[in-house]
CHARMM-style PDB file with segment names, atoms N, HN, CA, C and O in Angstrom:
ATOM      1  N   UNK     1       0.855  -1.175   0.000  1.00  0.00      PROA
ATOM      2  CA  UNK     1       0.000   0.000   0.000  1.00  0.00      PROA
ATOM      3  C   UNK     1       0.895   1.231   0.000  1.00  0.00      PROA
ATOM      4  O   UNK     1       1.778   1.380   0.845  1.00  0.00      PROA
ATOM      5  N   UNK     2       0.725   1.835  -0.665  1.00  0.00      PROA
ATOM      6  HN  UNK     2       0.008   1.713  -1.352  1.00  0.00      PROA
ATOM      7  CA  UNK     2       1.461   3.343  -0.792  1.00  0.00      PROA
ATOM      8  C   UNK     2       0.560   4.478  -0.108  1.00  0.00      PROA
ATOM      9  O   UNK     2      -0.645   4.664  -0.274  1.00  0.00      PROA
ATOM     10  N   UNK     3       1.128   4.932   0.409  1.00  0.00      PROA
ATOM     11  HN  UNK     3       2.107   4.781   0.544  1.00  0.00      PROA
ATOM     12  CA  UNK     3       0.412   6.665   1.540  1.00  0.00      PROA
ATOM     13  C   UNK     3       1.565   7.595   0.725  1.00  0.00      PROA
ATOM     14  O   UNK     3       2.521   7.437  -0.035  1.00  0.00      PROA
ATOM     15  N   UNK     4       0.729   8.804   1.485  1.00  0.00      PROA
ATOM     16  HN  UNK     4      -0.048   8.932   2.102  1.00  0.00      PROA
ATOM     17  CA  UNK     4       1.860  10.291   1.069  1.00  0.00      PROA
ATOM     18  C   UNK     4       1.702  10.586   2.119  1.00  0.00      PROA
ATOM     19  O   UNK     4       0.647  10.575   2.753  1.00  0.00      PROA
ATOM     20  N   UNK     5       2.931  10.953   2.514  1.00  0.00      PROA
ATOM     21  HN  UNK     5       3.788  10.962   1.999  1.00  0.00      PROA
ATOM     22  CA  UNK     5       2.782  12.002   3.499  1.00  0.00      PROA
ATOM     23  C   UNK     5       2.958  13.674   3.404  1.00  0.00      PROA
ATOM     24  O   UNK     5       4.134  13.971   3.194  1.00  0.00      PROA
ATOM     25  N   UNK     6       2.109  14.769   3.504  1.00  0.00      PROA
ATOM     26  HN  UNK     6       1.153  14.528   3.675  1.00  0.00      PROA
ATOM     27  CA  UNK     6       2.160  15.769   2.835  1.00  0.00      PROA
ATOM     28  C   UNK     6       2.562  16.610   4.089  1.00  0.00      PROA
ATOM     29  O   UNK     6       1.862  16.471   5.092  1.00  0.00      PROA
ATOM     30  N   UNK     7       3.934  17.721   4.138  1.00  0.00      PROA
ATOM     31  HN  UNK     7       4.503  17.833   3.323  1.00  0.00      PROA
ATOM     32  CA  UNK     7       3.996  18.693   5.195  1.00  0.00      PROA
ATOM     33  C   UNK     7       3.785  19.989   4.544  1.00  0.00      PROA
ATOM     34  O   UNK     7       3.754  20.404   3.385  1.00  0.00      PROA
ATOM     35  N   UNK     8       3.634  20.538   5.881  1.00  0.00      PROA
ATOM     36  HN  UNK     8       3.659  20.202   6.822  1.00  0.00      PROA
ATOM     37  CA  UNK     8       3.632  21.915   5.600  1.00  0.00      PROA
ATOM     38  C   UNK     8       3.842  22.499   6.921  1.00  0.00      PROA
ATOM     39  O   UNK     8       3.848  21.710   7.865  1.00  0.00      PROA
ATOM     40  N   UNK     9       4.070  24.122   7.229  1.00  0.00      PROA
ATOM     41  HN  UNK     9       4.065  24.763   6.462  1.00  0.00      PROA
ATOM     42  CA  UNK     9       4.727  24.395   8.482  1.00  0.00      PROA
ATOM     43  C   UNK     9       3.426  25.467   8.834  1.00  0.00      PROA
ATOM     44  O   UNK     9       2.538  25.664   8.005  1.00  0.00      PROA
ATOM     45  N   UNK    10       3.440  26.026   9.970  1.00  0.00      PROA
ATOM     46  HN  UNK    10       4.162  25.866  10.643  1.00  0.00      PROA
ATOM     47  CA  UNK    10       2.384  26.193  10.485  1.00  0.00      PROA
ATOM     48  C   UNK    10       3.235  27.498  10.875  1.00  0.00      PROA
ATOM     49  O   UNK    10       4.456  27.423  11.009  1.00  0.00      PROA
ATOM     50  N   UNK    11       2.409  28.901  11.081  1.00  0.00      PROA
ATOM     51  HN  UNK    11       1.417  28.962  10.972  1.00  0.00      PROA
ATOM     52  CA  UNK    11       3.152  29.968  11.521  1.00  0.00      PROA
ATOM     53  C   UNK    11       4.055  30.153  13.033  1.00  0.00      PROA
ATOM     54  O   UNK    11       5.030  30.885  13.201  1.00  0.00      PROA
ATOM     55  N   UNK    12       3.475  29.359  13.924  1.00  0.00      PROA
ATOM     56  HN  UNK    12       2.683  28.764  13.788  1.00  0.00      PROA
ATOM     57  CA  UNK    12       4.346  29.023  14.991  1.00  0.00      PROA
ATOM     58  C   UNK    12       5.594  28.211  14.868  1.00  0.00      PROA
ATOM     59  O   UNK    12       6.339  28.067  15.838  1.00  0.00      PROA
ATOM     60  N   UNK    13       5.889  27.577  13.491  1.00  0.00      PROA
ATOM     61  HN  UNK    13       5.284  27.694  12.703  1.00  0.00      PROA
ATOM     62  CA  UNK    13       7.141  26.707  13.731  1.00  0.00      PROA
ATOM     63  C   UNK    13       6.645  25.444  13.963  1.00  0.00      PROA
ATOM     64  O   UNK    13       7.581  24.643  13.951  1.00  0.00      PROA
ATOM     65  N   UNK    14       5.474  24.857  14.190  1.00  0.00      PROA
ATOM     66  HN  UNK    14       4.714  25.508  14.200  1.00  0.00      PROA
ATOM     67  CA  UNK    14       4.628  23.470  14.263  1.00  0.00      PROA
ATOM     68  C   UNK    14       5.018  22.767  12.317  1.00  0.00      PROA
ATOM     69  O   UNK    14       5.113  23.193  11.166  1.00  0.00      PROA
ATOM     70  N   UNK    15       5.080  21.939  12.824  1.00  0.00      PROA
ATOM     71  HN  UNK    15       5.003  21.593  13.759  1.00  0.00      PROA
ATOM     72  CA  UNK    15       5.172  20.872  11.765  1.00  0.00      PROA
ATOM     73  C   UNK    15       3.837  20.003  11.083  1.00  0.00      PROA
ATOM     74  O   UNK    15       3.611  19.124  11.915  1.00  0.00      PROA
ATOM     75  N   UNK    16       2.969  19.870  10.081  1.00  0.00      PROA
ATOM     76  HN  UNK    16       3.153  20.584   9.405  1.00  0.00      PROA
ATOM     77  CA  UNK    16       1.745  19.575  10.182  1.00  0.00      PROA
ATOM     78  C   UNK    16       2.592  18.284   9.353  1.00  0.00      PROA
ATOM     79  O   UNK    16       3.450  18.499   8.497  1.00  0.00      PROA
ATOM     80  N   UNK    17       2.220  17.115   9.738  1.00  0.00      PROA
ATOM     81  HN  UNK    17       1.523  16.941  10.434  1.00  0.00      PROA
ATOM     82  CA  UNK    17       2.213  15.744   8.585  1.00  0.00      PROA
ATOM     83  C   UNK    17       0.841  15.346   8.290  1.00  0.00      PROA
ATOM     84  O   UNK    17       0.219  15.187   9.340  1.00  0.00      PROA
ATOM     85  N   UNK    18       0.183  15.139   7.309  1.00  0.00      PROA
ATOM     86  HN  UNK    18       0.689  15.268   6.456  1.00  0.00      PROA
ATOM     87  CA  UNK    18      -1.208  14.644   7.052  1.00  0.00      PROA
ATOM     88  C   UNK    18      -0.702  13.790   5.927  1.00  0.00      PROA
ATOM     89  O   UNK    18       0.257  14.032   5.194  1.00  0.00      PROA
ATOM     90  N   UNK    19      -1.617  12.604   5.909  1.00  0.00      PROA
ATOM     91  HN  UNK    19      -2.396  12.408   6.504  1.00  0.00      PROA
ATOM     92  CA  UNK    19      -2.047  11.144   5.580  1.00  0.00      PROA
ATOM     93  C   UNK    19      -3.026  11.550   4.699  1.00  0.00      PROA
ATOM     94  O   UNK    19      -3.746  12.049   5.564  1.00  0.00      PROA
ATOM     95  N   UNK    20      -3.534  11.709   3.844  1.00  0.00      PROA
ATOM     96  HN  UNK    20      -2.949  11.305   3.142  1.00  0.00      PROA
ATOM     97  CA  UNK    20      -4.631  11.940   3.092  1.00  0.00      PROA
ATOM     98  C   UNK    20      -5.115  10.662   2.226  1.00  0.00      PROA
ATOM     99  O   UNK    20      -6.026  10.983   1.463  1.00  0.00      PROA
ATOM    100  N   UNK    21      -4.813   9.533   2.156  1.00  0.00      PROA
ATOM    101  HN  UNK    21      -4.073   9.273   2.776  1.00  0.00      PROA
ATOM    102  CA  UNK    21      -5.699   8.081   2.014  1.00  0.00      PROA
ATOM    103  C   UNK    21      -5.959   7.884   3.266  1.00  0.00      PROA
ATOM    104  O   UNK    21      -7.108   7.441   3.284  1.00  0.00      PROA
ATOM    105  N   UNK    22      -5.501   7.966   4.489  1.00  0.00      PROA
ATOM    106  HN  UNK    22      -4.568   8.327   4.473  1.00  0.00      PROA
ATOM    107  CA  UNK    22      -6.399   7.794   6.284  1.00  0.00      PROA
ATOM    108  C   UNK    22      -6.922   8.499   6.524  1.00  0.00      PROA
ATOM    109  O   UNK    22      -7.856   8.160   7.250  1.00  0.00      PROA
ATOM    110  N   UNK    23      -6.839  10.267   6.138  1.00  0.00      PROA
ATOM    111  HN  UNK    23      -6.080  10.543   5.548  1.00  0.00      PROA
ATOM    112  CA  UNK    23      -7.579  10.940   6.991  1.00  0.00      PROA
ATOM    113  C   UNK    23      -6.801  11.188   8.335  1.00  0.00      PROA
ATOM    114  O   UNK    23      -7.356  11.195   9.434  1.00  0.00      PROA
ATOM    115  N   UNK    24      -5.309  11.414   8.107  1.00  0.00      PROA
ATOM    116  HN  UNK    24      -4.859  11.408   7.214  1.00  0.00      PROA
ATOM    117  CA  UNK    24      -4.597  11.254   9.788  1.00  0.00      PROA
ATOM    118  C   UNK    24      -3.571  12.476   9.167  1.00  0.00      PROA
ATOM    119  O   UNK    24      -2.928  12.548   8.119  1.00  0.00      PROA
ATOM    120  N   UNK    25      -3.771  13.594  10.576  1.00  0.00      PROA
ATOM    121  HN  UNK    25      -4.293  13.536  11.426  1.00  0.00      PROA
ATOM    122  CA  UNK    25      -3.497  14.919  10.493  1.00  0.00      PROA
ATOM    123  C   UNK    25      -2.928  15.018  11.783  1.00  0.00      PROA
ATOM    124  O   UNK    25      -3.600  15.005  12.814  1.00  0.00      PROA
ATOM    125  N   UNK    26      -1.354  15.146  11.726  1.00  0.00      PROA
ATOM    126  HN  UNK    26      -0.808  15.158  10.888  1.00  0.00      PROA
ATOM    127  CA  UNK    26      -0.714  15.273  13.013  1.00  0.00      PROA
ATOM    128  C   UNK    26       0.695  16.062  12.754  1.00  0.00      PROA
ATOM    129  O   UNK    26       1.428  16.100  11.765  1.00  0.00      PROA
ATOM    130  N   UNK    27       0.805  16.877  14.459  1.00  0.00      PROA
ATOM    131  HN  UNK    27       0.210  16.847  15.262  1.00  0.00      PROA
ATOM    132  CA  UNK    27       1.802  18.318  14.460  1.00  0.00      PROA
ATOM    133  C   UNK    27       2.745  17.132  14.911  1.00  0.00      PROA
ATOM    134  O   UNK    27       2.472  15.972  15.218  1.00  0.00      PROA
ATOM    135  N   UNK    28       4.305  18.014  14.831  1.00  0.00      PROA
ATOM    136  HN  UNK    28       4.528  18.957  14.582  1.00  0.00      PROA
ATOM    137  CA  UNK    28       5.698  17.690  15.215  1.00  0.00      PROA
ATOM    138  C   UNK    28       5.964  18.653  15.461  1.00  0.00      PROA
ATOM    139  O   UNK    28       5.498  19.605  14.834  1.00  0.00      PROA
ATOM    140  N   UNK    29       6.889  18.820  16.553  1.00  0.00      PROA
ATOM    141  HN  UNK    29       7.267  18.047  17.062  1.00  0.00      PROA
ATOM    142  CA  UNK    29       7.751  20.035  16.658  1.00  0.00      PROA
ATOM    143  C   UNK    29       8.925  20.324  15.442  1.00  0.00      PROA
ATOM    144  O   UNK    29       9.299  21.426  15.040  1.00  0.00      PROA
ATOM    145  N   UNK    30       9.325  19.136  15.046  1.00  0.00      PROA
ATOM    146  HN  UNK    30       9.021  18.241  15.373  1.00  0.00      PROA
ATOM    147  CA  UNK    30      10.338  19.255  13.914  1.00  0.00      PROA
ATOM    148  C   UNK    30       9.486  18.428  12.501  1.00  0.00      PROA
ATOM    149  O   UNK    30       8.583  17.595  12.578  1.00  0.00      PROA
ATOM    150  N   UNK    31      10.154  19.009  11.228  1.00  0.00      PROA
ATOM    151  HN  UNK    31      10.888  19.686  11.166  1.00  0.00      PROA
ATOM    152  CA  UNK    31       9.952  17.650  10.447  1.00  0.00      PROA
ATOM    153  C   UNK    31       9.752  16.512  10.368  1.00  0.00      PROA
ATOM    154  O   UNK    31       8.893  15.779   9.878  1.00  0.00      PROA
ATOM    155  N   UNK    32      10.963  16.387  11.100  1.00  0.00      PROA
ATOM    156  HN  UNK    32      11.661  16.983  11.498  1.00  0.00      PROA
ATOM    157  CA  UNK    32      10.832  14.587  11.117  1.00  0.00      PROA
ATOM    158  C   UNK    32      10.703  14.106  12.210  1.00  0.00      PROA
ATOM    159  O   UNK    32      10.954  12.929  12.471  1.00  0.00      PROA
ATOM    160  N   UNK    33      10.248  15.042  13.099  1.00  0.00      PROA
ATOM    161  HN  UNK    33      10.044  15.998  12.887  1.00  0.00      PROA
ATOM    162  CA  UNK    33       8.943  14.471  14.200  1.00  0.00      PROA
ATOM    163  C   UNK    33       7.752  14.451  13.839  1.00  0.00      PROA
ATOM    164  O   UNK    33       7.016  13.732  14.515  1.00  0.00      PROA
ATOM    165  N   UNK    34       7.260  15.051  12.914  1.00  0.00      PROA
ATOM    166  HN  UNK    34       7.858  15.635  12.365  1.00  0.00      PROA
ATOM    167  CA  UNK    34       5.658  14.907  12.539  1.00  0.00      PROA
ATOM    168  C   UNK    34       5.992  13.788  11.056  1.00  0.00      PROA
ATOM    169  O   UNK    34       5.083  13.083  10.619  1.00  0.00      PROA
ATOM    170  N   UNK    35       6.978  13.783  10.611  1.00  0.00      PROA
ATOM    171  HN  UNK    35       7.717  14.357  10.966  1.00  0.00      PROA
ATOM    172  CA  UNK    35       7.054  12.799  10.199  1.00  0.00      PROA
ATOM    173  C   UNK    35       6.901  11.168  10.442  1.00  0.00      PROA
ATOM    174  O   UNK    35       6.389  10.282   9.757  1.00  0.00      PROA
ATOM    175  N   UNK    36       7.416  11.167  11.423  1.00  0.00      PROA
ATOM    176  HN  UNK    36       7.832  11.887  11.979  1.00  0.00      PROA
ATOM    177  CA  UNK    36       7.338   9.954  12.175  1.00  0.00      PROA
ATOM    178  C   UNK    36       6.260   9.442  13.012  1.00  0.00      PROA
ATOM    179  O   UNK    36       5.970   8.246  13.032  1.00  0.00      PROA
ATOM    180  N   UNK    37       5.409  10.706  13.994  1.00  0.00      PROA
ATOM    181  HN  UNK    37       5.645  11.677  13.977  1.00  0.00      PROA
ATOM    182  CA  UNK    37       4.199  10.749  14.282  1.00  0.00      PROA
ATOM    183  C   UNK    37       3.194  10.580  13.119  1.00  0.00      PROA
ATOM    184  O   UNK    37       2.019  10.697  13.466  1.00  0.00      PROA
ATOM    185  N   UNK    38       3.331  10.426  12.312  1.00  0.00      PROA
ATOM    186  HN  UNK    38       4.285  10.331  12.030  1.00  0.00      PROA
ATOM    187  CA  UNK    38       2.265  10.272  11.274  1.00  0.00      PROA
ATOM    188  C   UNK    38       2.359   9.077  10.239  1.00  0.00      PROA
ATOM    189  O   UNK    38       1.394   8.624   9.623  1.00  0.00      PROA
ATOM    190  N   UNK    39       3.878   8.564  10.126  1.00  0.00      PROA
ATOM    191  HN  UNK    39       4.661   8.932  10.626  1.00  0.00      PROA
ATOM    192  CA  UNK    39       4.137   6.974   9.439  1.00  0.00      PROA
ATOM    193  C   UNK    39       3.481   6.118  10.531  1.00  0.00      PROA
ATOM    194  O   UNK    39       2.727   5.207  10.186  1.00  0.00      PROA
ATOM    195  N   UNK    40       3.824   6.456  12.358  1.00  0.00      PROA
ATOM    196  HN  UNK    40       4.436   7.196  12.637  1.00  0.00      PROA
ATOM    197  CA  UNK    40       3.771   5.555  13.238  1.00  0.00      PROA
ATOM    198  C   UNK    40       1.940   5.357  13.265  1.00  0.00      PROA
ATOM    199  O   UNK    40       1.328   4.361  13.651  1.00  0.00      PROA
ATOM    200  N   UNK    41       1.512   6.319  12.861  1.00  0.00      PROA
ATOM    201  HN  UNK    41       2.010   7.127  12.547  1.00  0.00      PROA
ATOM    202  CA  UNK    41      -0.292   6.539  12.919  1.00  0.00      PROA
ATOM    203  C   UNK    41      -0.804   6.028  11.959  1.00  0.00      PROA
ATOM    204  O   UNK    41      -1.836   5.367  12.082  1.00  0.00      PROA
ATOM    205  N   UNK    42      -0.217   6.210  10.807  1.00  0.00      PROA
ATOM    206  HN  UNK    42       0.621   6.746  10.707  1.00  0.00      PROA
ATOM    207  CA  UNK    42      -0.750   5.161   9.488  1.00  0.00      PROA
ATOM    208  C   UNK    42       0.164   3.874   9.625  1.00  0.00      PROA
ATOM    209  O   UNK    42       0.887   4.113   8.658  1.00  0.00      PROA
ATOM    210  N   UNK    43       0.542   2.944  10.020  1.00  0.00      PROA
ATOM    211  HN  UNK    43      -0.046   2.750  10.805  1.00  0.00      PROA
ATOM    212  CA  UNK    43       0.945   2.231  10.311  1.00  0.00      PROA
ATOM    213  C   UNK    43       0.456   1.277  11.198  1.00  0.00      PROA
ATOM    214  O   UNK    43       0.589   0.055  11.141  1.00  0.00      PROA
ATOM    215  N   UNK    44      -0.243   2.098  12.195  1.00  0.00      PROA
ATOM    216  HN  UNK    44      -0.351   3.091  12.241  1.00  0.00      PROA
ATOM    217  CA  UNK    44      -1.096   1.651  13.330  1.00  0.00      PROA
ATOM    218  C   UNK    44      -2.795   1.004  12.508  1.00  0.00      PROA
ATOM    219  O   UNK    44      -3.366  -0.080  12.387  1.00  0.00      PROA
ATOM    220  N   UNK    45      -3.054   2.530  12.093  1.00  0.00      PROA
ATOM    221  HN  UNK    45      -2.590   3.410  12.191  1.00  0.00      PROA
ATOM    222  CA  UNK    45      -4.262   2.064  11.382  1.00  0.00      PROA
ATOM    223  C   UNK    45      -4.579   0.870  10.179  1.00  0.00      PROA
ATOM    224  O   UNK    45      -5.442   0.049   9.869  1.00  0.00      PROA
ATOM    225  N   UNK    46      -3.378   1.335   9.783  1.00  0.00      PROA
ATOM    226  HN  UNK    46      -2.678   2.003  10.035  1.00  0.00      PROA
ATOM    227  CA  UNK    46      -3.466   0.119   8.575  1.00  0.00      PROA
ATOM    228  C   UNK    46      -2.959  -1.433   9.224  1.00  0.00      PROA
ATOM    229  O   UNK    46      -2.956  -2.355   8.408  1.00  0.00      PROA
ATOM    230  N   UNK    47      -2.654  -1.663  10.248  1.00  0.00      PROA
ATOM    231  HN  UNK    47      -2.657  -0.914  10.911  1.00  0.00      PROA
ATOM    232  CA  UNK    47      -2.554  -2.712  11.125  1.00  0.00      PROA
ATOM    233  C   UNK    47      -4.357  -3.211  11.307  1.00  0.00      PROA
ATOM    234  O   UNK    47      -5.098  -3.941  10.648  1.00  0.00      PROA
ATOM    235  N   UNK    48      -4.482  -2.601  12.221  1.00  0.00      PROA
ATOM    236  HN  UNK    48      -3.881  -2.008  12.756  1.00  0.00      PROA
ATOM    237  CA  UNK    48      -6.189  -2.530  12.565  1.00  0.00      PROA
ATOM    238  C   UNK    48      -6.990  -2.768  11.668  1.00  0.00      PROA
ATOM    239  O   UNK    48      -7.922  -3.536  11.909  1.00  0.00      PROA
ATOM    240  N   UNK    49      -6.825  -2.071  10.166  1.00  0.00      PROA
ATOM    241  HN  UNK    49      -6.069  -1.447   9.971  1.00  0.00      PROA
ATOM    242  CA  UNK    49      -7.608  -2.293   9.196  1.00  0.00      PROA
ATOM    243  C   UNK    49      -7.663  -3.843   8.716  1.00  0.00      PROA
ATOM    244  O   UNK    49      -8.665  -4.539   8.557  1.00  0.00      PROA
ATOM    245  N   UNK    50      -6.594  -4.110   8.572  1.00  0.00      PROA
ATOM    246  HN  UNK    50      -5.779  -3.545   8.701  1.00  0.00      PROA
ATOM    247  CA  UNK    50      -5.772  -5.723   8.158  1.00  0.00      PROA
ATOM    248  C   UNK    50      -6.496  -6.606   9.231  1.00  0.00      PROA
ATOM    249  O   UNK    50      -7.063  -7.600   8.777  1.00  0.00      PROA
ATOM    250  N   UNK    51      -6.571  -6.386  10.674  1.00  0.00      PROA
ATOM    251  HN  UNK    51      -6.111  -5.578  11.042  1.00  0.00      PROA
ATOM    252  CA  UNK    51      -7.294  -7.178  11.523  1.00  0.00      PROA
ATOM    253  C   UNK    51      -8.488  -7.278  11.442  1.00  0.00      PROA
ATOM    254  O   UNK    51      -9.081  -8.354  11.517  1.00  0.00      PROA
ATOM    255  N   UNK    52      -9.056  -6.113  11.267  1.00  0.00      PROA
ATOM    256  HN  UNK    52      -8.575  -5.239  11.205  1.00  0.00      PROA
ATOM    257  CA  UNK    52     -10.649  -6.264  10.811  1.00  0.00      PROA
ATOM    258  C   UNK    52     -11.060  -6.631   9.484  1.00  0.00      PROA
ATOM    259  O   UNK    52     -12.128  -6.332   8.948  1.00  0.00      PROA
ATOM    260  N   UNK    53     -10.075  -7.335   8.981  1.00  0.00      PROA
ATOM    261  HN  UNK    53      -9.208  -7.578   9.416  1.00  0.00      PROA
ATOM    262  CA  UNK    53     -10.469  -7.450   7.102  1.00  0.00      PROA
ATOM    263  C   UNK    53     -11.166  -6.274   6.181  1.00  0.00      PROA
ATOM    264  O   UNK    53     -11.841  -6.599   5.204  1.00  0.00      PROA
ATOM    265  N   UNK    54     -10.957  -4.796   6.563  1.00  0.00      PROA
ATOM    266  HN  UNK    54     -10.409  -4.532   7.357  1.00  0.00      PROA
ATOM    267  CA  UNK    54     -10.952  -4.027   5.905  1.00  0.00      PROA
ATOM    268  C   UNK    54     -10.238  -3.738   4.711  1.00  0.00      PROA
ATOM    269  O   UNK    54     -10.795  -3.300   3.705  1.00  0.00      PROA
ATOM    270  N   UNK    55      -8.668  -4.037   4.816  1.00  0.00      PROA
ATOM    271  HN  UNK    55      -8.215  -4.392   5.634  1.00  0.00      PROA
ATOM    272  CA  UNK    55      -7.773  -4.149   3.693  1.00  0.00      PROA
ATOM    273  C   UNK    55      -7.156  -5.573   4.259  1.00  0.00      PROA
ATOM    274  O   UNK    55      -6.974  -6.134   5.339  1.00  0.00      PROA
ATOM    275  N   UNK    56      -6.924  -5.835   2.658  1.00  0.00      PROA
ATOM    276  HN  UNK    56      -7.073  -5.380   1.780  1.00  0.00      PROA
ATOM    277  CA  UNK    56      -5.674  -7.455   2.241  1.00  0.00      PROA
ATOM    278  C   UNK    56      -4.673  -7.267   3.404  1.00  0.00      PROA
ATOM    279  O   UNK    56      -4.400  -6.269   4.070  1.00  0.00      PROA
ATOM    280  N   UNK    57      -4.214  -8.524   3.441  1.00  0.00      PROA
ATOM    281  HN  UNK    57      -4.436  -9.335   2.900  1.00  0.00      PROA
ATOM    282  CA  UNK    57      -2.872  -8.628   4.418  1.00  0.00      PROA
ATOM    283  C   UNK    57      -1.504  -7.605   3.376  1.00  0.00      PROA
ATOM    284  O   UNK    57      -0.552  -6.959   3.815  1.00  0.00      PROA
ATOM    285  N   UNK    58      -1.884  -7.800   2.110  1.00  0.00      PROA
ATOM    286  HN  UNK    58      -2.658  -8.324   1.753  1.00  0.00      PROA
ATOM    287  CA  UNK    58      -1.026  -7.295   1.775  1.00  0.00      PROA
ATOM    288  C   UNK    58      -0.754  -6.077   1.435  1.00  0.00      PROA
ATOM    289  O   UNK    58       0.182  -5.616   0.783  1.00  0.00      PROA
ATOM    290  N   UNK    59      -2.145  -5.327   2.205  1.00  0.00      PROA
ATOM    291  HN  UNK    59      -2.906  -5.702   2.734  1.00  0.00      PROA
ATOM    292  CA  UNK    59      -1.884  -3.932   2.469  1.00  0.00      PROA
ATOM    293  C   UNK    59      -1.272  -3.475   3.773  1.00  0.00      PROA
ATOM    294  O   UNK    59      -1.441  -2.336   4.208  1.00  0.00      PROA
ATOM    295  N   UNK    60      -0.464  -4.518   4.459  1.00  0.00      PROA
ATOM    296  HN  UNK    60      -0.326  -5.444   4.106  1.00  0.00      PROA
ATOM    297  CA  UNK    60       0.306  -3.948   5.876  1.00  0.00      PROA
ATOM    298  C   UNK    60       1.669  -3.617   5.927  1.00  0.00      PROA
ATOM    299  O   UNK    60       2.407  -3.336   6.871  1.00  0.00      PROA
ATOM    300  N   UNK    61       1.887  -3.727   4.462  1.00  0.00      PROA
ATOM    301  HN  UNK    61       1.287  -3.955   3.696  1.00  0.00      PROA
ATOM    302  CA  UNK    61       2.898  -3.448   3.846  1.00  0.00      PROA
ATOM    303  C   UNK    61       3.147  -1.747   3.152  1.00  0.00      PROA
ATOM    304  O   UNK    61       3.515  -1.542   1.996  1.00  0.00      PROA
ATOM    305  N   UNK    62       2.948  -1.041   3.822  1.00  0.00      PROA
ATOM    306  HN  UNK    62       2.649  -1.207   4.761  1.00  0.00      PROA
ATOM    307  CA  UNK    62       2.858   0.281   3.699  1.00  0.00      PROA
ATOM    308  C   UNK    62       4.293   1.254   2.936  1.00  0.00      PROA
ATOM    309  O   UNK    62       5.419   0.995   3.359  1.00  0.00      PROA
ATOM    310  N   UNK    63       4.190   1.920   2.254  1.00  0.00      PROA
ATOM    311  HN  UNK    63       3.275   2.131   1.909  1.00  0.00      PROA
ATOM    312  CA  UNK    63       5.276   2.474   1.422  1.00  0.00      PROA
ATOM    313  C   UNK    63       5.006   3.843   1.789  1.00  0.00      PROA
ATOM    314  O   UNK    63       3.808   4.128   1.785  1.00  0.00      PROA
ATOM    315  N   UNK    64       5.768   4.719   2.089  1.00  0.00      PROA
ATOM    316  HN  UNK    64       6.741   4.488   2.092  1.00  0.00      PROA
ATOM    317  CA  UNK    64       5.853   5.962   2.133  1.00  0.00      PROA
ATOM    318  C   UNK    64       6.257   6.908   1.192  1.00  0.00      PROA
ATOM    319  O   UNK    64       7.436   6.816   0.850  1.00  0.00      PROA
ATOM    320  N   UNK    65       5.594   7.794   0.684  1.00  0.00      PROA
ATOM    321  HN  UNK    65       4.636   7.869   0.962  1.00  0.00      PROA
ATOM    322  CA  UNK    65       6.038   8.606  -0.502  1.00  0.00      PROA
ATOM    323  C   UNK    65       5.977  10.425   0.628  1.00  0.00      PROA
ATOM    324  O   UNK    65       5.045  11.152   0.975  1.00  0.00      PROA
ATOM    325  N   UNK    66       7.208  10.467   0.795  1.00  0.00      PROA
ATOM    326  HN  UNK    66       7.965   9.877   0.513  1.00  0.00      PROA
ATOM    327  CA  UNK    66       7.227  12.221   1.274  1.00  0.00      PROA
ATOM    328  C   UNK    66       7.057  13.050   0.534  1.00  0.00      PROA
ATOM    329  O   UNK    66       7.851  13.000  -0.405  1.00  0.00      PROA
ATOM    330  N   UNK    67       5.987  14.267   0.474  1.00  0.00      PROA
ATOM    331  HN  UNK    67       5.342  14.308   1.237  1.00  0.00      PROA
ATOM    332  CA  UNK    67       5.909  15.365  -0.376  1.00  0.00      PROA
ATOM    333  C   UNK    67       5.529  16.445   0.352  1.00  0.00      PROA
ATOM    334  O   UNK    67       4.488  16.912   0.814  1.00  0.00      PROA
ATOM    335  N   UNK    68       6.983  16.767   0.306  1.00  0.00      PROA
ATOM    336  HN  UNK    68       7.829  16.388  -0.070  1.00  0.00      PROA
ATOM    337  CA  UNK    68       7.428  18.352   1.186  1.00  0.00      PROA
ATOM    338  C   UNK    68       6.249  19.423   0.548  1.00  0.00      PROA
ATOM    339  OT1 UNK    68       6.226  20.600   0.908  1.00  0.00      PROA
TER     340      UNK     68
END
């Protein structure tokens, strides 16, 4: 399964990462803290999804595409 992860910076210096195939919208203090807060969140979900037979097993296999 392939996700994007899309940032953008927030006027305080907040870090926004959003998931836009989950619907998962989360701050970092740095880049690649909201980076990581937001692979670790789609990662989670798409676990859960796989347990509930929402998606194939072989969607727990998640690919990350970053787009600054």
């Amino acid at each position: 399964m392939k996700l994007t992860i899309e940032l953008d910076r927030e006027t305080d210096g907040r870090w926004i990462a959003e998931v836009p195939e989950l619907n998962v919208l989360l701050y970092g203090i740095s880049r690649q803290d909201a980076i990581q807060r937001a692979q670790a969140a789609a990662e989670e979900i798409v676990r859960d999804k796989v347990a509930h037979g929402e998606l194939s097993a072989s969607a727990g296999k998640a690919v990350f595409d970053i787009a600054a």
